[in-house]
PDB file of N, CA, C and O in Angstrom:
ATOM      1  N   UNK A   1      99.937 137.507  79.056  1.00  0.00           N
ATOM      2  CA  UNK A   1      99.822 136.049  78.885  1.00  0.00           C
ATOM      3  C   UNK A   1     101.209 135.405  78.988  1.00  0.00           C
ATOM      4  O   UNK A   1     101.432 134.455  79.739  1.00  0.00           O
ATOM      5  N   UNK A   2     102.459 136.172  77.912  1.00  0.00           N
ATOM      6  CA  UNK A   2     103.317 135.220  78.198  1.00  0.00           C
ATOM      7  C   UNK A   2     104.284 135.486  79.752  1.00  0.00           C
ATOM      8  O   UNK A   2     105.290 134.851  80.066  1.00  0.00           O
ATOM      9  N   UNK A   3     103.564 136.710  80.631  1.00  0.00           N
ATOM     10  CA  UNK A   3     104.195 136.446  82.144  1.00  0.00           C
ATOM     11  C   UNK A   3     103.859 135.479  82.643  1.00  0.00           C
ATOM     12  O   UNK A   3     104.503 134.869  83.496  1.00  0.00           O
ATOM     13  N   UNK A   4     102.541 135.102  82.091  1.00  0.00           N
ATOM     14  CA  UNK A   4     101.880 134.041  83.094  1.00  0.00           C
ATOM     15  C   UNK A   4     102.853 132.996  82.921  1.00  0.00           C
ATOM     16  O   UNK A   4     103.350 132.467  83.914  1.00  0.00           O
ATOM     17  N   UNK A   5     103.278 132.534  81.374  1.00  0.00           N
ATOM     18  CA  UNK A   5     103.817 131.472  81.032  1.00  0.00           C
ATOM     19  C   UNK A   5     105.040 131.477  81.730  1.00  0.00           C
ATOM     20  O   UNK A   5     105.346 130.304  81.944  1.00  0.00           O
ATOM     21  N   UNK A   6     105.829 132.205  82.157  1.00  0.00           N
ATOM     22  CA  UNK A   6     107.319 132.527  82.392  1.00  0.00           C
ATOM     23  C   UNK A   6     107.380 132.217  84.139  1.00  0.00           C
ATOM     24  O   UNK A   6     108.220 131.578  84.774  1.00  0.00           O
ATOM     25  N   UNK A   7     106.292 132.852  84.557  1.00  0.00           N
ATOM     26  CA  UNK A   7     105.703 132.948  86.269  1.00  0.00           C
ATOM     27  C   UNK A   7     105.432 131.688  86.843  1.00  0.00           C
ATOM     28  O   UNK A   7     105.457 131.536  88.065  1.00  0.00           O
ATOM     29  N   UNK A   8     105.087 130.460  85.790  1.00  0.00           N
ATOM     30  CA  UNK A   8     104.505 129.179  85.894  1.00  0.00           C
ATOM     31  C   UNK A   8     105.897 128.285  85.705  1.00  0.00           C
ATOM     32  O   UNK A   8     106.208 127.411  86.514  1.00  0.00           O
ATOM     33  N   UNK A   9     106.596 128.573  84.679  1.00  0.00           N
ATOM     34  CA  UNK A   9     107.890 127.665  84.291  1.00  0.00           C
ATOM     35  C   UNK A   9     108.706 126.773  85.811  1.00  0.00           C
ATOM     36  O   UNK A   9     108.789 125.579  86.099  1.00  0.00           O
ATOM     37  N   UNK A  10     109.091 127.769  86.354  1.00  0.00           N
ATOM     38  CA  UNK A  10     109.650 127.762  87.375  1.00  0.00           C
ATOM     39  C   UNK A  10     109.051 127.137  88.450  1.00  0.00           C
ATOM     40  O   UNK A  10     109.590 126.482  89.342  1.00  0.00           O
ATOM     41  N   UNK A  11     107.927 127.391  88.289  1.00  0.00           N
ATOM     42  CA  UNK A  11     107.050 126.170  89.825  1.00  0.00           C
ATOM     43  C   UNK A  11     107.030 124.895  89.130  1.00  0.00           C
ATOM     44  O   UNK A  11     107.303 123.898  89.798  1.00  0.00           O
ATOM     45  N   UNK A  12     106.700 124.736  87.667  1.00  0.00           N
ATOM     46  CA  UNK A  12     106.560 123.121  87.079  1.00  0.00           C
ATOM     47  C   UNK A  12     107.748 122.902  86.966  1.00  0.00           C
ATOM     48  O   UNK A  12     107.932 121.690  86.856  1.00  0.00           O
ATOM     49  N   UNK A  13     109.063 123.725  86.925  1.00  0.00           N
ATOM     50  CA  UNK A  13     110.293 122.622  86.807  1.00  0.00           C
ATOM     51  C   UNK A  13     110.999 122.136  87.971  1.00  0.00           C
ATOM     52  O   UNK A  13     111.971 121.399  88.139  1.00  0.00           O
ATOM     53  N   UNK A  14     109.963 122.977  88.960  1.00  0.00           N
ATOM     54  CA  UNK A  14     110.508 122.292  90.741  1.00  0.00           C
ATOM     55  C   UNK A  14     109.756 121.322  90.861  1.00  0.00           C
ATOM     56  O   UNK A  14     110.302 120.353  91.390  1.00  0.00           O
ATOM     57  N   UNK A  15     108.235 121.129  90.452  1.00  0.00           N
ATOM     58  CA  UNK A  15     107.646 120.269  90.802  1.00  0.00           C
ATOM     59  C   UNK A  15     108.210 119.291  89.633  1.00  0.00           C
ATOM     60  O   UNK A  15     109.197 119.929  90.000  1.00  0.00           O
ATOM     61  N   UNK A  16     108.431 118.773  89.036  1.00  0.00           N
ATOM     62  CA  UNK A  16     109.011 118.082  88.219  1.00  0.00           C
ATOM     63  C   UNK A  16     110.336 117.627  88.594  1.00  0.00           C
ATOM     64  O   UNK A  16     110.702 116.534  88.162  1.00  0.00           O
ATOM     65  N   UNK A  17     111.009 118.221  89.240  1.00  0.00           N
ATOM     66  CA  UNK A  17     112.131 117.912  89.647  1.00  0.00           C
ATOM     67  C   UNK A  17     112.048 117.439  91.122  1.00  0.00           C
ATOM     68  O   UNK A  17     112.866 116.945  91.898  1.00  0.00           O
ATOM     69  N   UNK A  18     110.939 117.730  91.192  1.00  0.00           N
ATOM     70  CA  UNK A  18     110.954 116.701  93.181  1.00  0.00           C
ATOM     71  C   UNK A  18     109.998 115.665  92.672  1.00  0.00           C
ATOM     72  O   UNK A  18     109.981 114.534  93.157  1.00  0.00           O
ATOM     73  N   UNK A  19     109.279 116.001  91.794  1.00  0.00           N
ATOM     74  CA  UNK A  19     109.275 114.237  91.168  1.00  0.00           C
ATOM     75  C   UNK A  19     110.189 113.196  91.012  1.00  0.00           C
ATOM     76  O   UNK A  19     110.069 112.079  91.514  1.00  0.00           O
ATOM     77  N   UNK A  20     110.868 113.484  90.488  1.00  0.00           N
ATOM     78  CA  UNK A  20     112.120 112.985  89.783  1.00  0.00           C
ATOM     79  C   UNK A  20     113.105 112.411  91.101  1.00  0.00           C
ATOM     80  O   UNK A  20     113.596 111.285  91.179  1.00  0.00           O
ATOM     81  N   UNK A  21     113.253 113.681  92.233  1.00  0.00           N
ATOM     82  CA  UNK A  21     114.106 112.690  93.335  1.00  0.00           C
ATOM     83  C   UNK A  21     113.172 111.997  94.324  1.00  0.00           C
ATOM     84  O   UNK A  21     113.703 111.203  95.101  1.00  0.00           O
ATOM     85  N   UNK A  22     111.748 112.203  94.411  1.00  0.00           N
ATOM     86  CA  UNK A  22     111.025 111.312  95.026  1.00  0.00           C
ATOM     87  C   UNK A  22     111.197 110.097  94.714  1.00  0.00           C
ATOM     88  O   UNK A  22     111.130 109.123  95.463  1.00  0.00           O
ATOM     89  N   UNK A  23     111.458 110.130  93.418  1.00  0.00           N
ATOM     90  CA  UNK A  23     111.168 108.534  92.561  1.00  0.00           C
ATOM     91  C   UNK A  23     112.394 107.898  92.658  1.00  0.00           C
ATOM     92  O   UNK A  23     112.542 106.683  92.519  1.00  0.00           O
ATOM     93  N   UNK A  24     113.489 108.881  92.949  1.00  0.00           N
ATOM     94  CA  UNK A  24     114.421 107.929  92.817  1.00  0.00           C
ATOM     95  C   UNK A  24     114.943 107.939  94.326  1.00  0.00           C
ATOM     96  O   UNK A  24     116.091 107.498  94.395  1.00  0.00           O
ATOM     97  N   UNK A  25     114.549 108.220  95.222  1.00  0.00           N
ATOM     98  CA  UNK A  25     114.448 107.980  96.615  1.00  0.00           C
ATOM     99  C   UNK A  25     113.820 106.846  96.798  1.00  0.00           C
ATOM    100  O   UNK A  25     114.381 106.003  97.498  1.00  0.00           O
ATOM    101  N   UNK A  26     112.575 106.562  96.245  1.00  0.00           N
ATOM    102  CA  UNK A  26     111.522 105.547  96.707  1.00  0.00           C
ATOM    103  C   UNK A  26     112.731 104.187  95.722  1.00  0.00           C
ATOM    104  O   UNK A  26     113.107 103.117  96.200  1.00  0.00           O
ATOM    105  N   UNK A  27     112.943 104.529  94.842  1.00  0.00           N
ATOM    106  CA  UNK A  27     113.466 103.080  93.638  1.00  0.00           C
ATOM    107  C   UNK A  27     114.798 103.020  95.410  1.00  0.00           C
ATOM    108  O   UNK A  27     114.533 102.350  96.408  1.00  0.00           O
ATOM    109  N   UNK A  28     116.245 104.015  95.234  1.00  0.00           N
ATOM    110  CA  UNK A  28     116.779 103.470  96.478  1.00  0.00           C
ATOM    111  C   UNK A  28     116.454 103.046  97.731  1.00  0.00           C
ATOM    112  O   UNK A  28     117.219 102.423  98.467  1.00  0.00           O
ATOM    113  N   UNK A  29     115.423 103.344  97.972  1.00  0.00           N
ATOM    114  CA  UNK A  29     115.291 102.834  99.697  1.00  0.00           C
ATOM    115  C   UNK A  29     114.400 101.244  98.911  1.00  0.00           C
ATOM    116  O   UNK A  29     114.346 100.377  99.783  1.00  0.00           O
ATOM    117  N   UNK A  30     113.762 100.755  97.573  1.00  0.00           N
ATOM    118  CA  UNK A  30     113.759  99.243  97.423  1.00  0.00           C
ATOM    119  C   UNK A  30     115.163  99.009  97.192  1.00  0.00           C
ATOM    120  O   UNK A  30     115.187  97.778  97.182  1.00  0.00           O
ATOM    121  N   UNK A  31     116.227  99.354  97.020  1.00  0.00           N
ATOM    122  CA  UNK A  31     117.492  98.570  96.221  1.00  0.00           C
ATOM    123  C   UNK A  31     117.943  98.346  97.868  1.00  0.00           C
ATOM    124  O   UNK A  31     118.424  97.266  98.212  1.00  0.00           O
ATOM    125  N   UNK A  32     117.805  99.126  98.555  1.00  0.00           N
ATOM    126  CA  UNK A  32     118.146  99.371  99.828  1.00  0.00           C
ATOM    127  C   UNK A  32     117.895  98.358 101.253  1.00  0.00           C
ATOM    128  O   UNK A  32     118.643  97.957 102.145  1.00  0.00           O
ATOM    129  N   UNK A  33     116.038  98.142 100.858  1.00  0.00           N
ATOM    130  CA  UNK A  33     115.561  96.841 101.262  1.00  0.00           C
ATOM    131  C   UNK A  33     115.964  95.663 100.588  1.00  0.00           C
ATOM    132  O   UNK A  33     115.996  94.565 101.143  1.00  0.00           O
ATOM    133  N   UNK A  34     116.250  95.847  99.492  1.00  0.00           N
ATOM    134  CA  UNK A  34     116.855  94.300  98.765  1.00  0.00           C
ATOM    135  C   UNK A  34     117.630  93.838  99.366  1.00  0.00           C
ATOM    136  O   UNK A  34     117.471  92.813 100.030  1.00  0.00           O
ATOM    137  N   UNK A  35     118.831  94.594  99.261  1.00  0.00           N
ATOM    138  CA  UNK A  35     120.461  94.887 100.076  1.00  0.00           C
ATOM    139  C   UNK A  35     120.131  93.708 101.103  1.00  0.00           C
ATOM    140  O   UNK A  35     120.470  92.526 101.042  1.00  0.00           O
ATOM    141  N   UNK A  36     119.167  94.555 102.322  1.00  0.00           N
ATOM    142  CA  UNK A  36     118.991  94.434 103.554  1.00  0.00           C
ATOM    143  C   UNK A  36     118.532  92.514 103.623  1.00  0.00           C
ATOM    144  O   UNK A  36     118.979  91.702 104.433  1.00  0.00           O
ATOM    145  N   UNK A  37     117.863  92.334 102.867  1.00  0.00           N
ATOM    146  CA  UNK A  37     117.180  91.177 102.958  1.00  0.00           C
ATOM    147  C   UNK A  37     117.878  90.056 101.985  1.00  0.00           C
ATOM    148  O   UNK A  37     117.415  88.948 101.713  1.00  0.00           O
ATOM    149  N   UNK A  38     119.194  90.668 101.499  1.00  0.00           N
ATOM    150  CA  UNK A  38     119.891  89.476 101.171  1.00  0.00           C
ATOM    151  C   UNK A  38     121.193  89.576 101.850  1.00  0.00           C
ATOM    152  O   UNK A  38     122.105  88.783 101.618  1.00  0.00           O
ATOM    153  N   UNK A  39     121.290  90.609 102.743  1.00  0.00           N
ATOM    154  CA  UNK A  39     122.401  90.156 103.776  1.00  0.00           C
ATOM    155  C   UNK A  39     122.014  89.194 104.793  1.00  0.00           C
ATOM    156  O   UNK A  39     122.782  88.345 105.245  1.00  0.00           O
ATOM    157  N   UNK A  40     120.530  89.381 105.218  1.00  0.00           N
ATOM    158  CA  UNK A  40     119.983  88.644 106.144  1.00  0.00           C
ATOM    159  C   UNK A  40     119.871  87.042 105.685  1.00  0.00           C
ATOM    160  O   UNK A  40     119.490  86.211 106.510  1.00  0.00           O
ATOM    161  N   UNK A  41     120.086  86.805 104.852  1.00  0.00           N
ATOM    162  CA  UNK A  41     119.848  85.642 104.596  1.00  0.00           C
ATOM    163  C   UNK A  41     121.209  85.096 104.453  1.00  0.00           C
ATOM    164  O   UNK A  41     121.372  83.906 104.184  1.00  0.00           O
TER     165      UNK A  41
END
């Protein structure tokens, strides 16, 4: 049981962690469009 737990750690702290730069990919590419659309103006 606790291999399972130990075998699992490691896939949820990648997936957790490409959470984490998805989200903050998606938040920069809005700061990014902001940028963009108040140079344009």
């Amino acid at each position: 049981m606790i291999c399972v737990v130990l075998n699992l750690l490691p896939t949820i702290l990648l997936m957790r962690a490409g959470e984490i730069t998805v989200c903050q990919n998606a938040r920069h590419a809005r700061n990014q469009k902001r940028i963009a659309n108040a140079a344009r103006k």
